[in-house]
C-alpha positions in Angstrom: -151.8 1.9 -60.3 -150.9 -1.6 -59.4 -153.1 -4.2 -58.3 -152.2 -6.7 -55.3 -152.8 -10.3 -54.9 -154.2 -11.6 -51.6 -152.5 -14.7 -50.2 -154.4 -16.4 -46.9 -151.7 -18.4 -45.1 -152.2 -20.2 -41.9 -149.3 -21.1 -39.7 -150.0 -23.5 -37.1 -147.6 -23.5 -34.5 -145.9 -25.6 -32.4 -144.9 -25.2 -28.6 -141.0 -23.4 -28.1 -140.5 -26.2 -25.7 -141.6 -29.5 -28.0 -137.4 -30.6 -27.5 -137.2 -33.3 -25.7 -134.3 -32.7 -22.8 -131.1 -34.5 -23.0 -129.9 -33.7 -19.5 -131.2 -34.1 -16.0 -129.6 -33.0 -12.6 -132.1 -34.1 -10.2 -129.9 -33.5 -7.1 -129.1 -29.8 -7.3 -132.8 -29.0 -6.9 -132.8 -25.8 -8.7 -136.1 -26.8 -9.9 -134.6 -26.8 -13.5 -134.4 -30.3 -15.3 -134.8 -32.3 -12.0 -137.5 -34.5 -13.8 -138.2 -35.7 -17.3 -140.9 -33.1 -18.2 -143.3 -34.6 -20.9 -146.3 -32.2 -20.2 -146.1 -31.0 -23.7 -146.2 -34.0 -25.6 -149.0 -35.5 -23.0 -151.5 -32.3 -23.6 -150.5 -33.0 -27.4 -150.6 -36.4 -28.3 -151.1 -38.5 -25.1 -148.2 -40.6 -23.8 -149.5 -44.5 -23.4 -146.5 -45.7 -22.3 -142.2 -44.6 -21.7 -139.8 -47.0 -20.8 -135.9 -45.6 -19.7 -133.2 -48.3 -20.5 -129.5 -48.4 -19.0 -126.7 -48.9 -21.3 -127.0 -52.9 -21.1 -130.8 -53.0 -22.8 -132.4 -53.5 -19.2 -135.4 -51.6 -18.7 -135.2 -49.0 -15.4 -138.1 -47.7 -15.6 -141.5 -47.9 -17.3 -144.4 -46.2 -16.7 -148.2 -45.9 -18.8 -149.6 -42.7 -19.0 -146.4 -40.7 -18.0 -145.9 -36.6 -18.0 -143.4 -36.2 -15.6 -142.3 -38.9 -13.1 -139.2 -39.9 -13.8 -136.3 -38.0 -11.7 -133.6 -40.7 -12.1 -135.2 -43.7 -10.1 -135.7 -47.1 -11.0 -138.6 -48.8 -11.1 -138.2 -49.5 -7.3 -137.5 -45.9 -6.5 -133.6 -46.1 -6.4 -131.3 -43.6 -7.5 -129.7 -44.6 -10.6 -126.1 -43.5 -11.2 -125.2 -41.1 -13.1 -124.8 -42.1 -16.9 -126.5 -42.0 -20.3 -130.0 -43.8 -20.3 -131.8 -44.4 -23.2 -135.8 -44.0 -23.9 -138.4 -45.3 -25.9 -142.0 -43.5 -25.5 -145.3 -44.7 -27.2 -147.5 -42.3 -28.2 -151.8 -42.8 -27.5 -152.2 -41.1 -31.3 -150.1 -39.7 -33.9 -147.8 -36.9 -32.7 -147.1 -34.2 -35.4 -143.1 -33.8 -34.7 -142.4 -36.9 -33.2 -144.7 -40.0 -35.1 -146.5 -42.6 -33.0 -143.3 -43.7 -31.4 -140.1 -41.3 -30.0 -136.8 -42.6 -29.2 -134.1 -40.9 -27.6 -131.5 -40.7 -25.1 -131.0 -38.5 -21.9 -127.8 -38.1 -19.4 -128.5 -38.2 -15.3 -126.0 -36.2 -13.5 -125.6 -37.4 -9.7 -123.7 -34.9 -7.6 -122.6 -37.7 -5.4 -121.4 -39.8 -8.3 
């Protein structure tokens, strides 16, 4: 006869999509990485503010309360050219992957460029 231990063990887990992409096509409209889809980390955590910089340190873009609004524009609504962009998103309260602050880099691919 043998006697078993009972072990209560709670996984709490996280969304399959909490990666942050590191690609957009916007112009292919294949409805597949054509914006900078936050949605996950906005339901989670709240996003209070994301600012996009080009290679030179100049910010792009910036927006409060983002989730998924940036396609490649600037903060006029120009196209930016295709290249690497960089990213720095503030966080309304403490994310539990990512900290209070995220920061990252993404590539925009222009078919016309």
């Amino acid at each position: 006869q043998s006697e078993a231990l009972g072990v209560d063990l709670t996984i709490a887990p996280y969304e399959a999509g909490c990666l942050i992409t590191e690609g957009l096509s916007p112009d292919n409209r294949d409805g597949l990485n054509d914006c900078l889809d936050l949605t996950f980390l906005s339901d989670r955590s709240g996003i209070s503010k994301i600012q996009i910089f080009n290679r030179y340190g100049r910010v792009v873009y910036e927006k409060g309360n983002y989730v998924s609004d940036w396609c490649g524009q600037d903060k006029d609504g120009d196209l930016l050219n295709t290249a690497t962009y960089f990213y720095v998103i503030e966080f309304s309260s403490e994310d539990p992957v990512f900290g209070k602050v995220k920061k990252g880099w993404i590539y925009l691919n222009r078919e016309s460029n």
